[in-house]
N, C-alpha and C positions, 0 to 999 in steps of 0.2 A: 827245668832242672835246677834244682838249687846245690851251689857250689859252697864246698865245705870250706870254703874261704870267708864268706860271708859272715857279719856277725851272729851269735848267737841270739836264736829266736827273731832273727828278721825273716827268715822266711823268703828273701828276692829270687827274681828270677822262675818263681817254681812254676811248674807245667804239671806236676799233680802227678810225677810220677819218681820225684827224687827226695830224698830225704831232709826233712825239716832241719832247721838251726837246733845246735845242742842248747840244752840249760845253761842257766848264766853263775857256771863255776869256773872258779880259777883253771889257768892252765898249770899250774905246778898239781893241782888234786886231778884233772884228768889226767896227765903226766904220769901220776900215783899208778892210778887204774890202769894205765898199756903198762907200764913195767910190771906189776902183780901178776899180767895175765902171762905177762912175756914169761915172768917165771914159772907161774903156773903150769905152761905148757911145757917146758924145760924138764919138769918134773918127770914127764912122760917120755920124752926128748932133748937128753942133755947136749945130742949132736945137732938142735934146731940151727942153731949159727951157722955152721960147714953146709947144711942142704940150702940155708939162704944163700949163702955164698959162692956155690957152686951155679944157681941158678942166674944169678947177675952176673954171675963169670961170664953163663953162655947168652943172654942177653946182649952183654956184648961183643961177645965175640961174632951172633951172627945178624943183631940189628942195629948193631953202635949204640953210642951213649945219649943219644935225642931220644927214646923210644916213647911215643904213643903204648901205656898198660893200660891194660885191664884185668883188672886184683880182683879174682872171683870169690866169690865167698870169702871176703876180704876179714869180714871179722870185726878187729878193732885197728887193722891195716895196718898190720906187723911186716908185709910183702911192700907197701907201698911206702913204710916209714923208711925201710932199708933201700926202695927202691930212688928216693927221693933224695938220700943223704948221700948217696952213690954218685947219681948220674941229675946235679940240681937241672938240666935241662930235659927232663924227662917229666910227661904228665902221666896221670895215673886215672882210670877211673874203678871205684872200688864198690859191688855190690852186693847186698849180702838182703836176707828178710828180716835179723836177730834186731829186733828195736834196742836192747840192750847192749850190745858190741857197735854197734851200729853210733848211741849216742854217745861212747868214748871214745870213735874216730872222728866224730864230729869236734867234739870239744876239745881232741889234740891235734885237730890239725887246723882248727877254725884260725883262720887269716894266710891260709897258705894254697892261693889260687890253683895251684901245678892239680889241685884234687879234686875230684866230683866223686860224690859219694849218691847211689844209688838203691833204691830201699825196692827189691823184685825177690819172688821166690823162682827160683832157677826149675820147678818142675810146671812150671806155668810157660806152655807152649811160644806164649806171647812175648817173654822179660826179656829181648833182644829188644824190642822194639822201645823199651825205657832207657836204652842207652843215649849217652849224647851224640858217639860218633857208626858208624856202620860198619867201619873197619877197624882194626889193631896191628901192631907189629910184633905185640906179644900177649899170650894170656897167661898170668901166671894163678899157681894156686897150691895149696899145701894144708895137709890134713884137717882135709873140707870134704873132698867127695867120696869116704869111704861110708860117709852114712846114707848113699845111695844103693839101693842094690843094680846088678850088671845091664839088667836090662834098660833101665832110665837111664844109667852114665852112657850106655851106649848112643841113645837116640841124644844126649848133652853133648857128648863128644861131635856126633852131625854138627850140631848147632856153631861150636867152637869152631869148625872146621870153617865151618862162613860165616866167620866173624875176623878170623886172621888171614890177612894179606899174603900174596905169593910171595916168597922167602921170608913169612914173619913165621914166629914159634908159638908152641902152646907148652905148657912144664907143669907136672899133677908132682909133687910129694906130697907122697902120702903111702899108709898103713899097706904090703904088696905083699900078699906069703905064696911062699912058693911051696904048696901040697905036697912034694914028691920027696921032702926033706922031712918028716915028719920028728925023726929024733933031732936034728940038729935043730926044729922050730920051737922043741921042748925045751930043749939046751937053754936055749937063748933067752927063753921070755922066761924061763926059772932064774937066771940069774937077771935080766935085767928089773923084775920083781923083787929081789933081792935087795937089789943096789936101790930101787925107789922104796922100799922100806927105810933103808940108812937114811936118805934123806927125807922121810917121814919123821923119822925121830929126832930129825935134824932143826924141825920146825916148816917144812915144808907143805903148802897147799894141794890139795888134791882137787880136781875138776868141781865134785859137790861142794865143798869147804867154801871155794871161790864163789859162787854163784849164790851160797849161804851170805856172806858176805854182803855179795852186792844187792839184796835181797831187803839186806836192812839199811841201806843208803839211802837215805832221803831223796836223792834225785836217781835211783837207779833202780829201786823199787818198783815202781811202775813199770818201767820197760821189760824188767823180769822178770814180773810178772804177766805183762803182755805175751812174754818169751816163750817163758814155759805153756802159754796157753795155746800157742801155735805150734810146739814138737813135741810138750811135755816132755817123761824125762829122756834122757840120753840112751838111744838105741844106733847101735851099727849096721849099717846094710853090710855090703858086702865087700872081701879086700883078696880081689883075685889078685894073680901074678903080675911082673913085670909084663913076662911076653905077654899075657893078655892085653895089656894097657897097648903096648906099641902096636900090636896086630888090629884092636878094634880101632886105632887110631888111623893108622894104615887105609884099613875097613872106610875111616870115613871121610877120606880124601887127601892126607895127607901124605906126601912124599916119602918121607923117612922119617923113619921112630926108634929108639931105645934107649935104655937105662942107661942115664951119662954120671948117677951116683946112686951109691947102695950104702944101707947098713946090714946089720946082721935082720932087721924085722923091715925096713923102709926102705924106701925106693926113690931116685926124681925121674921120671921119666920127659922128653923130650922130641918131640912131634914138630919134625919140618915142612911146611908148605910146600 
């Protein structure tokens, strides 16, 4: 495992299944890069902060402030950045396949032991077995696994199920529509289209723009291209309901489940051992 503590491009530690040391850039230009993306994504979800927020609320509220994570599809480790400035006696392991999100957690968190960053594609039967520990007290995760469709999140959610401890949690926000609303789901995403137009004009990045960007970076180019060669572009699986999420969670071992935050389009859902 190589820990994203380690210097850039040393490489220690590794077992050939964790993610190499970043490039040797400043930490103020990867700094750059999570805040861009931070924004980026805000763009789509200006309430991102409240569903983080809520989600460390219940962290601790039901496995204290020491917690052992695991940031799944961690990204550029926006879950584990918030999780780490919270609770500094908490570690984090963060794993995701994007070589490109991937070597801007490296490079912002590089010298900060609390993190292991873990480079497994999550529909490969096996990317349990690239972790460093067997078990968790929490898995967190947030609009990452809507570009699965039902039946893979389903057999994922198994996997999570034996990965967190008895009374540890699992938390998905992420994209939840509930079918049965069909005008109020028009309502909503007309105006919140609206309101991302205002901040389009505002100077605001959109998902393509960003990735235009890091496309022409001299140190982010390649991984972006790596990137897109393994999803190419951006496609959604599938965004069932709440109750679906807590029922298939239920389904796959776990005590209790439901929605402890909603917006009007998003959900956190929240899965007890």
């Amino acid at each position: 495992m190589v820990d994203a503590g380690t210097e850039p491009g040393t490489g220690a530690a590794d077992t050939g299944s964790a993610v190499g040391g970043a490039p040797a850039v400043g930490r103020a230009e990867w700094r750059a890069w999570q805040d861009s993306w931070d924004r980026q994504q805000e763009w789509y979800m200006p309430d991102r902060e409240e569903r983080f927020r809520v989600m460390l609320d219940m962290v601790e509220a039901l496995v204290g402030r020491e917690p052992r994570v695991l940031d799944l599809a961690c990204g550029t480790g926006s879950i584990s950045d918030r999780l780490l400035q919270r609770f500094p006696a908490a570690t984090s392991t963060g794993v995701d396949l994007d070589p490109a999100l991937l070597a801007i957690a490296g490079g912002y968190f590089a010298g900060d032991t609390r993190l292991t960053l873990v480079r497994a594609d999550l529909k490969d039967p096996g990317w349990t077995a690239k972790l460093p520990y067997e078990s968790y007290d929490a898995v967190l995760t947030a609009t990452a696994l809507h570009w699965l469709h039902s039946e893979p999140l389903a057999v994922l959610y198994g996997q999570i199920a034996g990965l967190v401890r008895p009374g540890g949690v699992f938390m998905n926000a992420d994209h939840m529509t509930d079918g049965g609303t069909p005008r109020i789901n028009e309502a909503e995403r007309a105006h919140r289209h609206r309101e991302m137009d205002r901040a389009k004009e505002a100077g605001a990045l959109d998902w393509a723009e960003w990735w235009n960007l890091a496309a022409k970076d001299p140190v982010l180019a390649g991984p972006t291209a790596e990137r897109f060669a393994i999803y190419g572009e951006h496609a959604d699986g599938d965004t069932p309901s709440a109750e679906w999420h807590a029922r298939t969670l239920m389904d796959a071992g776990f005590g209790e489940a439901r929605a402890v935050w909603s917006s009007p389009s998003d959900s956190l859902v929240l899965a007890l051992k």
